[in-house]
C-alpha positions as CSV (number, residue, x, y, z in Angstrom):
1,X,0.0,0.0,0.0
2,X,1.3,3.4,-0.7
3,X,0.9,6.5,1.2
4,X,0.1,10.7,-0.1
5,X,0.0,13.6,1.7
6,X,-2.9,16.3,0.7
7,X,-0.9,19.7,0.6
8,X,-2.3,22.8,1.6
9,X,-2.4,24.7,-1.9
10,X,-4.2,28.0,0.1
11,X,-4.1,29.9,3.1
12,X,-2.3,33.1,4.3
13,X,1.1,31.0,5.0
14,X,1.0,29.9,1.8
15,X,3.5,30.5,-1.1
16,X,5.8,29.1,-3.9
17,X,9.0,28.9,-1.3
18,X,6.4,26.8,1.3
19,X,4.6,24.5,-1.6
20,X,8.3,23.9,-2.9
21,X,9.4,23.3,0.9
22,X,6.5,20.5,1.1
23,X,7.0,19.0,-2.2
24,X,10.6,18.0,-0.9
25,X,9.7,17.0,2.1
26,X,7.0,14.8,1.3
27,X,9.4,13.2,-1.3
28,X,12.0,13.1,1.0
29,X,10.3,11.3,4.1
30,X,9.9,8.6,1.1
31,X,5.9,9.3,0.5
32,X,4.8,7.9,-2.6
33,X,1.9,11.1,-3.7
34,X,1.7,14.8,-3.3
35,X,-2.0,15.8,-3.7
36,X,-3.6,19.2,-4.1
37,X,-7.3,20.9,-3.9
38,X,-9.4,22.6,-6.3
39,X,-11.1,25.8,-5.9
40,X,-11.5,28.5,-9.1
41,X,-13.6,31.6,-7.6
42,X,-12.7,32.4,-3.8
43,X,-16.3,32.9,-2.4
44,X,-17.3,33.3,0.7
45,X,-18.2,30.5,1.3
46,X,-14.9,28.7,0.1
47,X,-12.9,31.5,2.0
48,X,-14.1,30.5,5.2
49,X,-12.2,27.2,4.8
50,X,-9.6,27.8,2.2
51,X,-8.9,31.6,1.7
52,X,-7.1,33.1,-0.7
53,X,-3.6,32.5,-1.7
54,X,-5.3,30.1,-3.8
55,X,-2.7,28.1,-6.1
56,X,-5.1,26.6,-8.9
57,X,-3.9,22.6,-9.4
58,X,-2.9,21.6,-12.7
59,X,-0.6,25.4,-12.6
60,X,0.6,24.1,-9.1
61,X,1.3,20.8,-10.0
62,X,2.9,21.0,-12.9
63,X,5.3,23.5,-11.5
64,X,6.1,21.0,-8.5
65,X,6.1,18.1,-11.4
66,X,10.0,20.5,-11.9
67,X,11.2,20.0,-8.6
68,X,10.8,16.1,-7.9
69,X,11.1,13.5,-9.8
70,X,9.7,10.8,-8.2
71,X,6.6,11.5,-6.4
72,X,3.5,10.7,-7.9
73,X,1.1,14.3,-8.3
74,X,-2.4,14.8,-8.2
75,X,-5.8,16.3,-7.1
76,X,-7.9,16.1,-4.1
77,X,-10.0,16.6,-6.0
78,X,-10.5,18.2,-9.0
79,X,-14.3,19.8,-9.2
80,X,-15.2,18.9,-12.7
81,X,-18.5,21.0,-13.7
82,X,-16.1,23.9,-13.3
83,X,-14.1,23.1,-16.5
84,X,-15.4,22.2,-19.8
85,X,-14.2,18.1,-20.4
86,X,-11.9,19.1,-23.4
87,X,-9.9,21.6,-21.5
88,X,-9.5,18.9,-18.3
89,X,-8.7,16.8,-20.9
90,X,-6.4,18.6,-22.3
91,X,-4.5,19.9,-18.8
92,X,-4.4,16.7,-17.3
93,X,-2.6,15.3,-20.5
94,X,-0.5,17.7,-21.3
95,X,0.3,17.5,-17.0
96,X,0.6,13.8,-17.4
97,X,3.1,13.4,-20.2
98,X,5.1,16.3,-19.2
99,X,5.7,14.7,-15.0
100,X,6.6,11.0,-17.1
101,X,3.1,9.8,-16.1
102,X,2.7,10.8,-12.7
103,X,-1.1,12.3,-12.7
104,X,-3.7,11.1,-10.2
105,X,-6.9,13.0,-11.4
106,X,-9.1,12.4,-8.1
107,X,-12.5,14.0,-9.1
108,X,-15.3,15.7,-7.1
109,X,-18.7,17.4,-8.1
110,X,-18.3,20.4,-5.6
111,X,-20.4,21.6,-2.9
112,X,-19.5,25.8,-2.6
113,X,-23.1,26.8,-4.2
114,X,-21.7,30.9,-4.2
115,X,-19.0,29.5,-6.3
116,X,-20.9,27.4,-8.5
117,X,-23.3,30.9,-9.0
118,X,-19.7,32.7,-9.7
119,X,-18.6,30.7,-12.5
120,X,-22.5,30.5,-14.2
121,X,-22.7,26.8,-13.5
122,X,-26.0,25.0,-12.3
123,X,-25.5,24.0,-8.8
124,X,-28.4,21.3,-8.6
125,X,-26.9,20.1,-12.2
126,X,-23.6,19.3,-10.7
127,X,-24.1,15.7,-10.3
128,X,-25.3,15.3,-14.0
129,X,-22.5,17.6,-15.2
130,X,-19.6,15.3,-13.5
131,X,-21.0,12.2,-14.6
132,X,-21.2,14.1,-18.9
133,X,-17.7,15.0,-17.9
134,X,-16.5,11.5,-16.9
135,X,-17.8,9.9,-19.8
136,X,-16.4,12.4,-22.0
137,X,-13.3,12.3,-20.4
138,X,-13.1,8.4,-21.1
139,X,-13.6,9.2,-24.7
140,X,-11.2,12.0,-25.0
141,X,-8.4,10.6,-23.6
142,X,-7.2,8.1,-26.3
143,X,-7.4,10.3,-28.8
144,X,-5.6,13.0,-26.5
145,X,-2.7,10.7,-25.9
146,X,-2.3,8.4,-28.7
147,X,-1.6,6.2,-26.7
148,X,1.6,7.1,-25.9
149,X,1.9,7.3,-21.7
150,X,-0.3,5.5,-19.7
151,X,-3.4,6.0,-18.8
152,X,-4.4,8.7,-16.1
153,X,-6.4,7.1,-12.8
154,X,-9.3,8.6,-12.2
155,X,-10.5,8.3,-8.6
156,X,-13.9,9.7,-7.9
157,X,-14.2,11.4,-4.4
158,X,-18.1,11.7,-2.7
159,X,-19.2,10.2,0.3
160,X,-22.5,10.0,-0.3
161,X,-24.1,6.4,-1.8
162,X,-24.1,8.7,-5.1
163,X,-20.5,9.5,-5.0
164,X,-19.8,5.5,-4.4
165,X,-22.1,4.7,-7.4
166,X,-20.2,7.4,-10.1
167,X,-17.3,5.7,-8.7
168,X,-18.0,2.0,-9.7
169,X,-19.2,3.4,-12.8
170,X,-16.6,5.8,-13.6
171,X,-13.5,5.4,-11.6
172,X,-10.7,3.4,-11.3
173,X,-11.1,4.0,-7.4
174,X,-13.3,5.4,-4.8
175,X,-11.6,8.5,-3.4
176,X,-13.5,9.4,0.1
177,X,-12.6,11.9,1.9
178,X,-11.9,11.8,5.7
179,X,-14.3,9.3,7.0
180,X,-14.4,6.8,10.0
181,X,-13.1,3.1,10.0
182,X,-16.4,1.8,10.3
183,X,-18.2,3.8,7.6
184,X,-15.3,2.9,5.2
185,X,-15.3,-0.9,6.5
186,X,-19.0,-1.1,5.0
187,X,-19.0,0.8,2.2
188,X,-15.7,-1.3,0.9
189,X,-17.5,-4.7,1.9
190,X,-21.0,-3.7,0.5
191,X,-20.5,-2.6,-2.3
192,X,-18.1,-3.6,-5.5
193,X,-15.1,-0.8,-5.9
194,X,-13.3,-0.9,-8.9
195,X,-10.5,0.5,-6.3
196,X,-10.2,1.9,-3.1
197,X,-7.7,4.7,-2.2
198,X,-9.4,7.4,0.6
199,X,-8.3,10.1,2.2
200,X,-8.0,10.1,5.6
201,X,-7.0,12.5,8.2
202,X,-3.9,13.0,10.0
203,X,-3.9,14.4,13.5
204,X,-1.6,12.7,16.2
205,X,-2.6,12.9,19.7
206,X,-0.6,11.8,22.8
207,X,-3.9,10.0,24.4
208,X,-5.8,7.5,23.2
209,X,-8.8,9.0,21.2
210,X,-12.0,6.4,22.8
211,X,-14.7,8.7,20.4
212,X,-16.5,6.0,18.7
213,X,-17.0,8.7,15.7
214,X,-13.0,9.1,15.9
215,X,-12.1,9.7,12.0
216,X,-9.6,7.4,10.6
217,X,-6.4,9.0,11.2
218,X,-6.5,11.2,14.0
219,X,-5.1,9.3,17.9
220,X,-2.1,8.2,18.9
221,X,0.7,6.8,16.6
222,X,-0.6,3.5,17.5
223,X,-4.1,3.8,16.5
224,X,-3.1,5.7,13.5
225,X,-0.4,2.5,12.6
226,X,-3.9,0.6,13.2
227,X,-5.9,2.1,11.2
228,X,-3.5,2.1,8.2
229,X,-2.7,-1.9,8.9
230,X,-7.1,-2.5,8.6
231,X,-7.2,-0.1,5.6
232,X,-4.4,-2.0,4.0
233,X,-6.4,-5.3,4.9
234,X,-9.7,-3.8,3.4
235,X,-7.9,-3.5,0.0
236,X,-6.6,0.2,0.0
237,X,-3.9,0.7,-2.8
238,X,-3.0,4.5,-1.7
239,X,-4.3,6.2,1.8
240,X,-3.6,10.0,1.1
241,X,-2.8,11.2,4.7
242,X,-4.8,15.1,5.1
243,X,-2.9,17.6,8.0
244,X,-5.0,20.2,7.6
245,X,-7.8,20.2,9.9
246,X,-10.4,23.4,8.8
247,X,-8.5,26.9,10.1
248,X,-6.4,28.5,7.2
249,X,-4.4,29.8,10.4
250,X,-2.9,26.1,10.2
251,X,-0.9,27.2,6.7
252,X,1.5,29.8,8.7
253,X,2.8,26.7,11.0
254,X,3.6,23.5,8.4
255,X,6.2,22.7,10.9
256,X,3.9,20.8,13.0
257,X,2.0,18.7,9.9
258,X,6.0,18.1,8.8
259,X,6.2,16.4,12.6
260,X,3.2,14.6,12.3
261,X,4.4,13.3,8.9
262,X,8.0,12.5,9.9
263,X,6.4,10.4,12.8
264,X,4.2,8.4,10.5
265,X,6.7,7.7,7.9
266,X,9.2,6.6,10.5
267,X,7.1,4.0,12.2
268,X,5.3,2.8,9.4
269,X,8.6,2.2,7.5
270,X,9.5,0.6,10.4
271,X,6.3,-1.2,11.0
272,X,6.3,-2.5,7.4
C-alpha cells in the first residue's frame, strides 16, 4: 500500500518557497503522492475554509512536477462541472506526459453553491455535469494521448451512496474523503469498488482518542499504525494522509503537519 499527503495549496502561509518546501519533504520522508485541492472563484463560502492564496492545481502541479522526480502528483480533488471536459482533458494530458506519467486526477462534483453561482454553473446540475464530464473524459483521452503514456487514474471522491455509485461506474477507485473506519469498513465490503484509495486525516494525539465517531487518522501513533494496517487489509492501494484540519491559520505553521508526517513515515517504515 502506498501513502500521499494532501498539501495545503491555500491559506495566508502559503507560497511558492512553502509548496516547494513540502514538495521536498513529502518526497524526501519517502511518500509515494503529493495531492492538491481545487477551488477557481474564492467565495465566501470557500474563503471561510480555504482563503485566498489560492494556487489553482494543474498550474501548481505542474510546476512541483520540476522540482521532484519521483513522487507521484495529483488532485484532491478536481471539481469537474467547473471546467469544460476538453480543456481537463487537455490539462491533465498535457500534466501527465510532461511529469513522465505521474497524474492522479481524483475528481469531485463540488459543494460551494456561491462558487458554483460565480462561475455560471447549475448547482443542482452538478451531479449530471460530473457524470457528462467522466464519460467524455473516457472518450477523449485516447485520442488525446495516442496512446503514448499510460493511462491517467481517475478516482472519484463523494461520500454519499451517489458518489460510491459514479465511482464503480466511472472510476478506477473510490476517493473518500476523511471518514471513520467503520463507515469505510461497510462501504468497501458492500459494495463492488473498482479500487479503493481514501483520504483520511492526520492528527496525532498523545492519548488514546475512545470517540466511537474518531475519524480514521487522527489518535495516537498506535491507532493511527492501526488504522492504516485495517485499511491495508480492506484493499486500500493508496491512503492520502490530510494535515489540515479546517483553520487556514494552520498554513503559517507547516512545521507541526511536517512532525506529524515524519512520525508516521518513520514507524510505518519501520512497521512494514
Amino acid at each position: 500500500m502506498q501513502l500521499g499527503v494532501n498539501v495545503p495549496n491555500f491559506g495566508p502561509g502559503t507560497d511558492p518557497g512553502v509548496l516547494r518546501e513540502w514538495a521536498r519533504i513529502v518526497e524526501g520522508l519517502g511518500f509515494d503522492l503529493l495531492m492538491v485541492s481545487d477551488h477557481l472563484a474564492i467565495t465566501p463560502d470557500v474563503a471561510e475554509r480555504y482563503p485566498e492564496p489560492f494556487y489553482e492545481p494543474f498550474t501548481t502541479l505542474s510546476w512541483l512536477a520540476g522540482v521532484t522526480t519521483r513522487l507521484r502528483l495529483g488532485t484532491t480533488v478536481l471539481l469537474l462541472p467547473y471546467r469544460h471536459p476538453l480543456l481537463v482533458a487537455r490539462m491533465a494530458t498535457n500534466l501527465h506526459q510532461l511529469s513522465g506519467g505521474r497524474l492522479v486526477l481524483g475528481v469531485g462534483v463540488g459543494w460551494a453553491r456561491q462558487e458554483f453561482d460565480a462561475l455560471g454553473v447549475p448547482f443542482t446540475a452538478r451531479g449530471r455535469l460530473t457524470d457528462e464530464h467522466l464519460t467524455a473524459l473516457r472518450d477523449l483521452w485516447p485520442a488525446q494521448t495516442g496512446g503514448t503514456t499510460t493511462p491517467i487514474p481517475i478516482w472519484v471522491g463523494g461520500n454519499s451512496e451517489a458518489g460510491i455509485r459514479r465511482a464503480a461506474r466511472f472510476g478506477d477507485a473510490w476517493h473518500p474523503l476523511r471518514l471513520t473506519l467503520p463507515r469505510l469498513r461497510s462501504v468497501v465490503t458492500n459494495h463492488s469498488l473498482p479500487g479503493f484509495a481514501p483520504r483520511i486525516a492526520l492528527r496525532l494525539t498523545t492519548t488514546t482518542v475512545d470517540d466511537p465517531e474518531r475519524l480514521a487518522g487522527v489518535g495516537t501513533i498506535e491507532q493511527i499504525l492501526d488504522d492504516l494496517r485495517e485499511l491495508q487489509l480492506l484493499g486500500a492501494g493508496t491512503v492520502v494522509l490530510d494535515p489540515y484540519h479546517g483553520d487556514p491559520e494552520e498554513t503559517r505553521r507547516p512545521h507541526a503537519a511536517w512532525q506529524a508526517l515524519t512520525t508516521v513515515a518513520t514507524h510505518w517504515r519501520t512497521a512494514s
